[in-house]
C-alpha positions in Angstrom: 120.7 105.8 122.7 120.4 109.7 122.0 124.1 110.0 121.9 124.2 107.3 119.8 121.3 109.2 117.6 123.3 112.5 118.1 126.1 110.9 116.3 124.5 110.1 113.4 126.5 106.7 113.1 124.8 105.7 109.7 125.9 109.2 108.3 129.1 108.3 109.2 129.3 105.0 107.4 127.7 106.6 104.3 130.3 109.5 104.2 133.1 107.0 105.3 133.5 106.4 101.2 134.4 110.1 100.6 137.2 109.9 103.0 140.9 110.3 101.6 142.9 106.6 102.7 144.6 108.2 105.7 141.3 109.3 107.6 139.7 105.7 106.5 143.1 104.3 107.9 143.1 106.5 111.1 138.7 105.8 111.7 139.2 102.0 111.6 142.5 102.2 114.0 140.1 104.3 116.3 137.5 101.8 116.4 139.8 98.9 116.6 141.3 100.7 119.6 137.6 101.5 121.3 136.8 98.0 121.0 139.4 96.9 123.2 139.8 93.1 124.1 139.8 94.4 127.8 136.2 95.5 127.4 135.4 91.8 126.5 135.8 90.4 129.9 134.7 94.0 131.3 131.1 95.1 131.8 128.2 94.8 130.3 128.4 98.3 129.5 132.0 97.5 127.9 130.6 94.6 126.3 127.8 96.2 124.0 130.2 99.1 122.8 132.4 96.8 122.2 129.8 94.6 119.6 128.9 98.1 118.8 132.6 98.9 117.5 132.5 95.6 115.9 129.1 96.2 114.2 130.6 99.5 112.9 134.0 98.3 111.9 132.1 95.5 109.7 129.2 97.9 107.5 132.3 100.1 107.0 135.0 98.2 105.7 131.9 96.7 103.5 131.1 100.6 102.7 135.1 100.7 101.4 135.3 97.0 99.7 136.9 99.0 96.7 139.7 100.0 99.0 139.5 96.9 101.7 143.4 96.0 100.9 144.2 99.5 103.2 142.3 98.2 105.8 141.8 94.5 105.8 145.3 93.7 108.0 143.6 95.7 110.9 140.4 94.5 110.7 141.2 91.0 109.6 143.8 91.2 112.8 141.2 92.3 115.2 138.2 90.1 114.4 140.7 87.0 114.4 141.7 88.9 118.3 138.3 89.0 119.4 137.5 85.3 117.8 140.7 83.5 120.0 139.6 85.8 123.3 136.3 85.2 123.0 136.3 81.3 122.4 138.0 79.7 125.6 135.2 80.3 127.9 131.3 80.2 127.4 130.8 83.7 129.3 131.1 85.2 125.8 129.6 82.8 123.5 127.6 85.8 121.9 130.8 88.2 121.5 132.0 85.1 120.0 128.7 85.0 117.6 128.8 88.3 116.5 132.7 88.2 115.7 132.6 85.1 113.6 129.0 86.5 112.1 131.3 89.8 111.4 133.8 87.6 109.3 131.4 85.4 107.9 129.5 88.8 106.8 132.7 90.4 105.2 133.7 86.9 103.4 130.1 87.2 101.3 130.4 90.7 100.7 133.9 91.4 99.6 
């Protein structure tokens, strides 16, 4: 939790409007990447930075709905990912809450 607090993560999704396309582009393809669908059948550990990603990926591209056509194939692309690994078995019936909560979330506010 301090790192997390270190980080300053709700700076970051503030700021994350100020950011030229290419860094918006290059943030979201680093989160993408750090929520891995290997860390959905990992850990628990794996599993809460992954809803942490997820979390994060969401209040941004909401932050950027002005400029959501840059970023929407990845994140449409990786929620829809998570949604189809997460829904064959009933070990991640929460990672498949908070992904379809994520969509459902994005569809009212864009």
């Amino acid at each position: 939790r301090q790192t997390v607090a270190e980080c300053s993560p709700e700076h970051l999704l503030a700021e994350s409007k100020f950011l030229l396309t290419e860094s918006l582009q290059e943030l979201m393809k680093f989160l993408v990447q750090g929520s891995s669908l290997e860390s959905v059948s990992g850990n628990q550990s794996d599993s809460q930075d992954t809803m942490f990603f997820l979390e994060l990926i969401t209040r941004i591209t909401i932050a950027n709905r002005d400029r959501v056509l840059m970023i929407w194939r990845s994140v449409a692309d990786h929620i829809s990912r998570l949604i189809s690994a997460t829904a064959s078995t009933l070990d991640t019936l929460f990672h498949l809450e908070r992904a379809v909560t994520a969509l459902m979330r994005l569809t009212v506010r864009l």
